[in-house]
SEFIFI-370626 format. One record per residue (C-alpha): residue in one letter; chain; x, y, z. Coordinates in nm, 2 decimals, decimal comma. Layout:
N
resn  chain  u  v  w
a  A  X  Y  Z
...
***
This chain:
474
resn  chain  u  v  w
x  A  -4,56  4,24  1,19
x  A  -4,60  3,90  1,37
x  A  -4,38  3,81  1,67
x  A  -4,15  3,63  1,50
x  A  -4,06  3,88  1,23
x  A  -3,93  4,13  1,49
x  A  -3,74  3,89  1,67
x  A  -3,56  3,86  1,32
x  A  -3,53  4,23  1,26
x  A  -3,37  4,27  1,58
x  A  -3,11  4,04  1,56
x  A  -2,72  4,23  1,45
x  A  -2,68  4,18  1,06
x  A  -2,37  3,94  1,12
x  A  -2,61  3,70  1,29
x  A  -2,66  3,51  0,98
x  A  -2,36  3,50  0,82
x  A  -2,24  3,37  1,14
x  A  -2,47  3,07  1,13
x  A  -2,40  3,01  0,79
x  A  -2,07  2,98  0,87
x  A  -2,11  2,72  1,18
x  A  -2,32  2,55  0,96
x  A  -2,18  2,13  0,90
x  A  -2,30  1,85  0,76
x  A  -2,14  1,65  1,01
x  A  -2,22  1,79  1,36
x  A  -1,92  1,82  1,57
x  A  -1,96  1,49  1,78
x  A  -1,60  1,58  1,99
x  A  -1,68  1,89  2,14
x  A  -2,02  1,70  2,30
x  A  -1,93  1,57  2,65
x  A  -2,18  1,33  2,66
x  A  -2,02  1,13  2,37
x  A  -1,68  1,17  2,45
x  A  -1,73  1,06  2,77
x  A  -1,90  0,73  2,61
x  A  -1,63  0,70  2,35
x  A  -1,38  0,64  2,67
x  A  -1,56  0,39  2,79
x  A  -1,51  -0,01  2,63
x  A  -1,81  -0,04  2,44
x  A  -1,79  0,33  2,31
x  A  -1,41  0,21  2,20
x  A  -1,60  -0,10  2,01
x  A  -1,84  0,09  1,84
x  A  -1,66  0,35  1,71
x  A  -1,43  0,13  1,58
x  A  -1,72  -0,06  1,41
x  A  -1,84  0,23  1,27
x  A  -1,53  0,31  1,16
x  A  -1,47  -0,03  1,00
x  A  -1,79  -0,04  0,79
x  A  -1,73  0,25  0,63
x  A  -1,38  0,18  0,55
x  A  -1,47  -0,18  0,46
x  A  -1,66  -0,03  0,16
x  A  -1,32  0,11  0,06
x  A  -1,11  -0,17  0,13
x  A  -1,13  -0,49  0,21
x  A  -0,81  -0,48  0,33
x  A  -0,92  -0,25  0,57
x  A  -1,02  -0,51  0,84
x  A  -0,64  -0,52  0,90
x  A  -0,62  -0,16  0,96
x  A  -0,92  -0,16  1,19
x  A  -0,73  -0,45  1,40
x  A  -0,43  -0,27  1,44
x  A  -0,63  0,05  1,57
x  A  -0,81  -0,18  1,80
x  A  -0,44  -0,28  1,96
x  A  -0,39  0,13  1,96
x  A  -0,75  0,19  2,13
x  A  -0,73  -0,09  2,40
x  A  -0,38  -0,10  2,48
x  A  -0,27  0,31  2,52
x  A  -0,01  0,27  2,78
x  A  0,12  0,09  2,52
x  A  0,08  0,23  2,18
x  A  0,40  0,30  2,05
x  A  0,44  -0,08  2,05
x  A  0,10  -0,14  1,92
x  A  0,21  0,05  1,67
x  A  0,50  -0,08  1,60
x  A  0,33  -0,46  1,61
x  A  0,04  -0,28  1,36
x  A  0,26  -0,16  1,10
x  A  0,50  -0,42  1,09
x  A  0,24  -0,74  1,08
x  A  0,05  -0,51  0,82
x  A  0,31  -0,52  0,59
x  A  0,42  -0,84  0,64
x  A  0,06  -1,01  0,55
x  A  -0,01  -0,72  0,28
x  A  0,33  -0,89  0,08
x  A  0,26  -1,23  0,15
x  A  -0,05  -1,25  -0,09
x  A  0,07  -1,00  -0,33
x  A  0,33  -1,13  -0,67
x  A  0,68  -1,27  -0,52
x  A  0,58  -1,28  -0,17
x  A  0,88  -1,43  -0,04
x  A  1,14  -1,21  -0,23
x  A  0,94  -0,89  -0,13
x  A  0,92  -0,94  0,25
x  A  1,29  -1,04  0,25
x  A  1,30  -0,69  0,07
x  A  1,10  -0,53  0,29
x  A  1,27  -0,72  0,60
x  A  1,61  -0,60  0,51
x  A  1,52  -0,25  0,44
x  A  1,35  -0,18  0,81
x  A  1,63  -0,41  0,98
x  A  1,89  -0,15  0,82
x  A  1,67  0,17  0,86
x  A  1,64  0,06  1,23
x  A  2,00  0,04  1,22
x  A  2,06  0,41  1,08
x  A  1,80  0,56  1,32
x  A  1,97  0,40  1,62
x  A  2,33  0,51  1,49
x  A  2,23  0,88  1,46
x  A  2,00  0,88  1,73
x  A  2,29  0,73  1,98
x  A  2,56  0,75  1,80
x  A  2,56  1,13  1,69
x  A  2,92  1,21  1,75
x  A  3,04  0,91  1,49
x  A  3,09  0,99  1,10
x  A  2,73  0,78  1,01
x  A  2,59  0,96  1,30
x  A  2,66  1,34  1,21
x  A  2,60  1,26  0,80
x  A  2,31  0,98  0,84
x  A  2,12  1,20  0,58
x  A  2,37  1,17  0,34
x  A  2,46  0,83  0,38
x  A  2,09  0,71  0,30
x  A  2,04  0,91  0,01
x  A  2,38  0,82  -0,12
x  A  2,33  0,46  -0,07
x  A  2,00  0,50  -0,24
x  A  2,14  0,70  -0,60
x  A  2,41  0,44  -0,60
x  A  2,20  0,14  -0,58
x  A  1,99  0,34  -0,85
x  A  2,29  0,37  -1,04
x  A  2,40  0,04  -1,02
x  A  2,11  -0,10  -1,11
x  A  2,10  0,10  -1,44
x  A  2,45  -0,02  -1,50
x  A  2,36  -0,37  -1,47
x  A  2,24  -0,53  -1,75
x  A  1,92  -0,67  -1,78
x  A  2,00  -1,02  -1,93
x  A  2,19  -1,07  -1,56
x  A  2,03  -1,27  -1,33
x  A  2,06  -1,02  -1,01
x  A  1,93  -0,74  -1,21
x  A  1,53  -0,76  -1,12
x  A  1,63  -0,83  -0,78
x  A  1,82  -0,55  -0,76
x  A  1,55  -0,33  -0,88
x  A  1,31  -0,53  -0,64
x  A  1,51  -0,45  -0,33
x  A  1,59  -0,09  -0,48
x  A  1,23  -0,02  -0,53
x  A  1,13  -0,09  -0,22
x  A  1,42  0,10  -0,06
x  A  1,31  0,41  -0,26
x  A  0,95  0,39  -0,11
x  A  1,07  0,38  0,28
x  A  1,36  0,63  0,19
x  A  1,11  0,93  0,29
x  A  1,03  0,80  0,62
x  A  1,37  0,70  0,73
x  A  1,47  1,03  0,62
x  A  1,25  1,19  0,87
x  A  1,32  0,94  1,16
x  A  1,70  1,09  1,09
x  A  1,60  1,42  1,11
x  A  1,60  1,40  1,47
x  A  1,82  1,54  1,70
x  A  1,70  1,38  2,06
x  A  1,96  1,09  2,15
x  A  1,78  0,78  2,22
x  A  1,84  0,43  2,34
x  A  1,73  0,18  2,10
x  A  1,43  0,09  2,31
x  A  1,30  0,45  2,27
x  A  1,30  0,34  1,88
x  A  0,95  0,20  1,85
x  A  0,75  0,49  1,75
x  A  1,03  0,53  1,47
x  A  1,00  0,20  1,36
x  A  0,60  0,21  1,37
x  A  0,67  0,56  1,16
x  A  0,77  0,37  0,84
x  A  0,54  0,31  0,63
x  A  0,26  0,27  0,92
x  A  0,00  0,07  0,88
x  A  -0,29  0,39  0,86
x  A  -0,14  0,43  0,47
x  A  0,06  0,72  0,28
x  A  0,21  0,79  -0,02
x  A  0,61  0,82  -0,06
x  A  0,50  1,08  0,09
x  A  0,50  1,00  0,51
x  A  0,14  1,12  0,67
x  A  0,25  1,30  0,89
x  A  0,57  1,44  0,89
x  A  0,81  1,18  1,06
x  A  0,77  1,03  1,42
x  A  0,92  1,41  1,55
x  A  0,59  1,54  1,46
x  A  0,38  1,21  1,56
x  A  0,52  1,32  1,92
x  A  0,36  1,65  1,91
x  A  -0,01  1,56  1,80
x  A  -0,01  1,24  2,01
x  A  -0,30  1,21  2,26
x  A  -0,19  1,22  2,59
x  A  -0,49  1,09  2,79
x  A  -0,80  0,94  2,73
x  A  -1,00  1,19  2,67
x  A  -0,82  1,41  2,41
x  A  -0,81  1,01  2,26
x  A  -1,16  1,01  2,27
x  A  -1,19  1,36  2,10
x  A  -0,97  1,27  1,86
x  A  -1,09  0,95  1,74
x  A  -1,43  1,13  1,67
x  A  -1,27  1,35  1,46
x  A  -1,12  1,10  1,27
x  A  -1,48  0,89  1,22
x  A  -1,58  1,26  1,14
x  A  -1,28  1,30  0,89
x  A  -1,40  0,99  0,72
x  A  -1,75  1,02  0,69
x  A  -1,68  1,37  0,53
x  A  -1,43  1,19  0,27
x  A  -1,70  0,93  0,14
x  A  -1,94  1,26  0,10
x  A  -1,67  1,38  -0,14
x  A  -1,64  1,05  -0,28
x  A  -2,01  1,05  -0,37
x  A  -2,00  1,37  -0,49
x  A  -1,67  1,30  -0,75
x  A  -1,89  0,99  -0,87
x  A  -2,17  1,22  -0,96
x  A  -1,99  1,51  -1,06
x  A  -1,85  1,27  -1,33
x  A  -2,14  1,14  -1,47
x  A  -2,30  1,48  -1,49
x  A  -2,03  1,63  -1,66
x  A  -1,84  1,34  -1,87
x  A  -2,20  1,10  -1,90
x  A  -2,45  1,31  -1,92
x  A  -2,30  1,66  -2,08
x  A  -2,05  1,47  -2,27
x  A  -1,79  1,66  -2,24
x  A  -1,45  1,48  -2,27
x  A  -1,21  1,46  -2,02
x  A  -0,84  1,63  -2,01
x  A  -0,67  1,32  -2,10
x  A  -0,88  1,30  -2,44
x  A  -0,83  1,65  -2,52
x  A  -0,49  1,66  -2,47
x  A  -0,41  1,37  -2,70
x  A  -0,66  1,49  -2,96
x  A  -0,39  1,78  -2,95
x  A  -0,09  1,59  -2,98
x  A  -0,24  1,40  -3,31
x  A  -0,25  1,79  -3,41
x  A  -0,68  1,72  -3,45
x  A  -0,78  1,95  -3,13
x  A  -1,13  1,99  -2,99
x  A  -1,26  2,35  -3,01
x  A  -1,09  2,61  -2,78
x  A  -1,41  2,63  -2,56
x  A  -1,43  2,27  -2,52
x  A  -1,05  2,26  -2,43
x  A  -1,08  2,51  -2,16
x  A  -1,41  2,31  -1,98
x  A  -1,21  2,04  -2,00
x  A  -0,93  2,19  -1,83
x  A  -1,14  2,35  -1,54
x  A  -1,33  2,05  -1,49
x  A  -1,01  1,84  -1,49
x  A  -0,90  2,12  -1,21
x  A  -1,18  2,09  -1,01
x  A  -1,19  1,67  -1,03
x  A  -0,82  1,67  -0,88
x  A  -0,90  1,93  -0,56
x  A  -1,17  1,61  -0,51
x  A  -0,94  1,33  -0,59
x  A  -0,67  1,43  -0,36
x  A  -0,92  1,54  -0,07
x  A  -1,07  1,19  -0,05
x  A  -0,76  0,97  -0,03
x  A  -0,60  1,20  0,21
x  A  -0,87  1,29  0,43
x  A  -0,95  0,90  0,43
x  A  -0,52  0,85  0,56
x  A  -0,55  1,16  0,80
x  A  -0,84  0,99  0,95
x  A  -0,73  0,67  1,00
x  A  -0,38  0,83  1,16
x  A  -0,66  0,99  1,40
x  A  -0,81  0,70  1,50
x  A  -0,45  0,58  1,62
x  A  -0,44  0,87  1,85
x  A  -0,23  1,11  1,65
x  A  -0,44  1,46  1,60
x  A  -0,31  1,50  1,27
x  A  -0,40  1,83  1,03
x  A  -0,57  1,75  0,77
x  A  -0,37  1,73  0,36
x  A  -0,57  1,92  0,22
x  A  -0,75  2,21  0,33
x  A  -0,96  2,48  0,21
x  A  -0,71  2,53  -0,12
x  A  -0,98  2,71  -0,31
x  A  -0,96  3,04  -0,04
x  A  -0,60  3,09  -0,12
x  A  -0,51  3,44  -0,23
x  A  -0,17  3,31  -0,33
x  A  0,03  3,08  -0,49
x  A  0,25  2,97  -0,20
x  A  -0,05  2,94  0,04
x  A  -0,23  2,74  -0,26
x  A  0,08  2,47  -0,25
x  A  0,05  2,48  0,09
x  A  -0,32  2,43  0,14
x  A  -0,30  2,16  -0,17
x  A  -0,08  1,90  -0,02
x  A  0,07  2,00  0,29
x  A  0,27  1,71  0,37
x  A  0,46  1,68  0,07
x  A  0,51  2,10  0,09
x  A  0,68  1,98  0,45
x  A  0,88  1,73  0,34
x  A  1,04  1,95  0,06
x  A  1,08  2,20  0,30
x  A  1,25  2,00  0,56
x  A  1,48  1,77  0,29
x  A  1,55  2,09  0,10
x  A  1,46  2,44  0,12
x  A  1,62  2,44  0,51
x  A  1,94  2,24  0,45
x  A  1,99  2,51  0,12
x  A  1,85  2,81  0,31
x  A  2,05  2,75  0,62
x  A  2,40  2,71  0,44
x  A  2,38  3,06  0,26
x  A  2,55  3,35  0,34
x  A  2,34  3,58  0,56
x  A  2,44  3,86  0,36
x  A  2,26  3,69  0,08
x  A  1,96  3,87  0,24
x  A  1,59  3,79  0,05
x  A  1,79  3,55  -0,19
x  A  1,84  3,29  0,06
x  A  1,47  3,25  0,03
x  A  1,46  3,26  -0,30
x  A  1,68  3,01  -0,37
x  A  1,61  2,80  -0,10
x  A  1,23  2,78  -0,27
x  A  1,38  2,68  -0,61
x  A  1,63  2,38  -0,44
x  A  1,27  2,27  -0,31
x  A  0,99  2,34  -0,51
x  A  1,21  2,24  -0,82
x  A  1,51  2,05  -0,82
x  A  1,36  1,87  -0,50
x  A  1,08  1,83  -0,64
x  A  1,18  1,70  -0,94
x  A  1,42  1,49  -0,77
x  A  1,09  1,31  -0,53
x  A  0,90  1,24  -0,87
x  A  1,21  1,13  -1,04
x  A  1,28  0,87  -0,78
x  A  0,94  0,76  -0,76
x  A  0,90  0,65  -1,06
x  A  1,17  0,39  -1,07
x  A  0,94  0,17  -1,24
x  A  1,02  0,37  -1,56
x  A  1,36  0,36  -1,50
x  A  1,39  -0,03  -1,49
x  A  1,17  -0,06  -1,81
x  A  1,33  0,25  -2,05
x  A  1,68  0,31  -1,92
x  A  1,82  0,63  -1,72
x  A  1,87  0,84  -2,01
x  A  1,55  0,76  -2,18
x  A  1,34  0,84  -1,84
x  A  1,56  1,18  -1,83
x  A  1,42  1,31  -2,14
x  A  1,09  1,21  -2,10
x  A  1,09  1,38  -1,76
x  A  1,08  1,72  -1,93
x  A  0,74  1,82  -1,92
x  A  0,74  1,80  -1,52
x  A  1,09  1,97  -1,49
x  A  0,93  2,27  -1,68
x  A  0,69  2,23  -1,41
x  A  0,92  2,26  -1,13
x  A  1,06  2,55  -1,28
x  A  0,77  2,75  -1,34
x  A  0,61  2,63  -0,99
x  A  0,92  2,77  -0,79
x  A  0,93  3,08  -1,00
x  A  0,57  3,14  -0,94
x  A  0,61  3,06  -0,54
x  A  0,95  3,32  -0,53
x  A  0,70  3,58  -0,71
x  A  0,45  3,50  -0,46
x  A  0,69  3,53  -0,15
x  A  0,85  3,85  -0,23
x  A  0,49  4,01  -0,30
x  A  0,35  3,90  -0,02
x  A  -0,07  3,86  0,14
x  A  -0,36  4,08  -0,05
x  A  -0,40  4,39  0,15
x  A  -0,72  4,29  0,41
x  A  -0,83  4,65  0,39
x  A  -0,91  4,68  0,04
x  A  -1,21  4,50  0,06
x  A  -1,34  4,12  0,01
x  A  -1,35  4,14  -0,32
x  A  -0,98  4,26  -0,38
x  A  -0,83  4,14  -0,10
x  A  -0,99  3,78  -0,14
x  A  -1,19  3,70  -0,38
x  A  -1,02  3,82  -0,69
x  A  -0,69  3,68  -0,55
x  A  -0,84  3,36  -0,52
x  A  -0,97  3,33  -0,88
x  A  -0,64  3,45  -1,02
x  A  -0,45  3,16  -0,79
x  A  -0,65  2,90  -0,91
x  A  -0,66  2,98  -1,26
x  A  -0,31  3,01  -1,23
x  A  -0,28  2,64  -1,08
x  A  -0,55  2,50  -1,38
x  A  -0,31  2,63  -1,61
x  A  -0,03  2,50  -1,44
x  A  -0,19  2,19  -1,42
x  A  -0,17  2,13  -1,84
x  A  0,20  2,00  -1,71
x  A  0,19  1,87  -1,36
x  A  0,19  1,54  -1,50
x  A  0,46  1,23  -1,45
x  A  0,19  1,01  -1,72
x  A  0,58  1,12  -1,99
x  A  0,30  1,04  -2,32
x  A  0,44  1,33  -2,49
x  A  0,70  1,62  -2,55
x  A  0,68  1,91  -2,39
x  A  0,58  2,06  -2,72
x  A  0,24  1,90  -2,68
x  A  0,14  2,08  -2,39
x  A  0,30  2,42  -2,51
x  A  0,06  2,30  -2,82
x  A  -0,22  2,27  -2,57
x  A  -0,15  2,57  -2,37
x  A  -0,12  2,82  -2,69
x  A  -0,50  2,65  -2,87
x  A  -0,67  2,78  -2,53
x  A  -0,55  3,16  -2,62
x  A  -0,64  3,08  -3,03
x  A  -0,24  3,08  -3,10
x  A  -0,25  2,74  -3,24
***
């Protein structure tokens, strides 16, 4: 046995496993102090924001903005919360002004921050006043009444589209504001800034705020340079690792929808609903492939916004993480979009949960879970389609919204299940304690997914329709 054999043979049996497991693609550039050290330093700030900007350039071209407002952040951080502020607000303001209706927008847009400012400096320094103790209320009931009104209005008046201009654009800062009112803190209106910089910033989102309001912008700030430094790496790191998964969705689609021809879930489902559906088989490769194609989709754009909120200083965790090692359907739709799990959880499931009885017991839980993972829930998508609204009507949009209620409904009564049953016992082994779990969650979230959709192109029937062909009942 040669030398090199035995030093193998004497190693402990974990030893590989263990390297397999440090194994990255992308070497972990923050914990060397050679380069963080260099990334404090001007030039390291200037070319890492260069890197940074080239690959996000191939993105967006509207990206060069981005990269100059996290060049105010990375040169000015006794001063970021201003740079922030500066970033998110000239963003927005030369985003609208070469987009349709420039003018009427940005006044839009103007007026919405100007009263949001308002209602976070009432609550925050006026928290004894009636606005001040019920500032939640009175921004979600100022935002269904302008949604009402505007459905009341008709459309051949001449205030109606701007109506659903302004109310648009209200229901897509409504999110943020709401979390910049969650606060408790008193603060003077100059304290504001990072609250301000918290709407909408200029690093991107959905509705959804990335992270979770300004309270929690506070706790993953960097405090000095060098934890800057560390976590701007990660953030370059987060990024590069999101255009790897971007390759790899482009090629995972051509393999499987070019090359192996196999259609995707859209085209099966509405050779269903013409009642002319593909073979059973074909329907369920369709399904698991769609499955598979949205863990990608959803890594990509949120890893790309997580890493750009790095790059501002904020260590934010990451959207999406890891949802395929889930042993259970509440750690899967917590894994699979965390942010929007925490803003249903802090809108809804604590507000219900805290207002029960005590003597309620486990069904505090429970019903806290379904006033968030399905009336609030249904509520968010409702809202943020308003779109729909303006073109078909309130009622109309309310019955074509039945697919994703059923959803909501089946989501939180999946969750409560989950909840009350608890984590796979470790001690029965990795295959029952992990693995098995894991297959049975995410089968459980492909099937799900046959109705996690807002697209309203037909009846709920349809996807019952769907759902029954893949078990040969119709």
């Amino acid at each position: 046995m040669s030398s090199e054999a035995t030093v193998i043979a004497g190693l402990p049996a974990s030893w590989h496993w263990e390297r397999l497991q440090s194994f990255r693609l992308i070497p972990r550039i923050e914990k060397h102090p050679q380069v963080v050290a260099l990334a404090q330093t001007a030039a390291g700030k200037l070319a890492l924001l260069t890197c940074f900007g080239l690959v996000l350039y191939r993105i967006n071209t509207w990206s060069l903005l981005t990269v100059a407002a996290l060049g105010l952040v990375a040169f000015l951080p006794r001063y970021r919360h201003t740079a922030l502020m500066a970033g998110t607000v000239g963003y927005t303001a030369i985003v609208t002004l070469f987009g349709p209706y420039p003018y009427r927008i940005l006044a839009c847009h103007g007026i919405v921050l100007v009263l949001g400012a308002c209602l976070i400096w009432v609550a925050a320094s006026q928290q004894r006043s009636e606005i001040g103790k019920h500032a939640i209320v009175v921004l979600f009931g100022l935002f269904n009444a302008l949604i009402l009104f505007c459905c009341w209005l008709p459309s051949t008046n001449g205030h109606s589209e701007t109506a659903w201009f302004f109310t648009i654009i209200l229901g897509s800062y409504v999110w943020f504001i709401g979390y910049a009112l969650l606060e408790q803190e008193p603060r003077s209106m100059g304290e504001l800034r990072l609250e301000v910089a918290s709407l909408r910033p200029f690093w991107g989102s959905t509705a959804t705020p990335f992270p979770s309001g300004p309270a929690c912008l506070r706790q993953v700030e960097a405090k000095d340079s060098e934890k800057l430094a560390m976590v701007q790496l990660k953030g370059l790191k987060l990024l590069l690792w999101a255009e790897l998964l971007s390759l790899f969705l482009g090629a995972y689609n051509w393999f499987c929808h070019d090359y192996l021809r196999i259609p995707p879930f859209q085209r099966a489902l509405y050779l269903s609903a013409l009642h002319t559906p593909l073979p059973w088989y074909v329907c369920w490769t369709a399904l698991i492939l769609y499955y598979f194609e949205k863990l990608i989709v959803i890594s990509v754009w949120s890893h790309r916004i997580v890493a750009c909120c790095r790059m501002a200083g904020f260590d934010a965790l990451r959207n999406t993480y890891r949802p395929l090692s889930s042993t259970t359907v509440a750690e899967f739709f917590n894994r699979y979009y965390f942010y929007y799990k925490e803003l249903l959880v802090y809108f809804f499931f604590f507000p219900t949960f805290l207002r029960l009885p005590a003597r309620l017991g486990k069904w505090r839980v429970t019903i806290g879970i379904f006033a968030a993972a399905c009336l609030g829930n249904a509520y968010y998508h409702f809202t943020r389609d308003l779109w729909y609204i303006q073109a078909h009507g309130l009622w109309q949009s309310i019955k074509t919204f039945q697919v994703f209620f059923f959803y909501t409904v089946v989501l939180a009564t999946a969750i409560s299940l989950s909840r009350r049953r608890g984590r796979p016992d470790p001690s029965q082994g990795f295959f029952r304690s992990t693995l098995r779990p894991a297959i049975f969650t995410s089968l459980f979230y492909c099937l799900l997914g046959i109705f996690s959709t807002t697209d309203r192109n037909y009846p709920l029937v349809e996807h019952l329709r769907f759902l029954g062909h893949l078990f040969l009942l119709s």
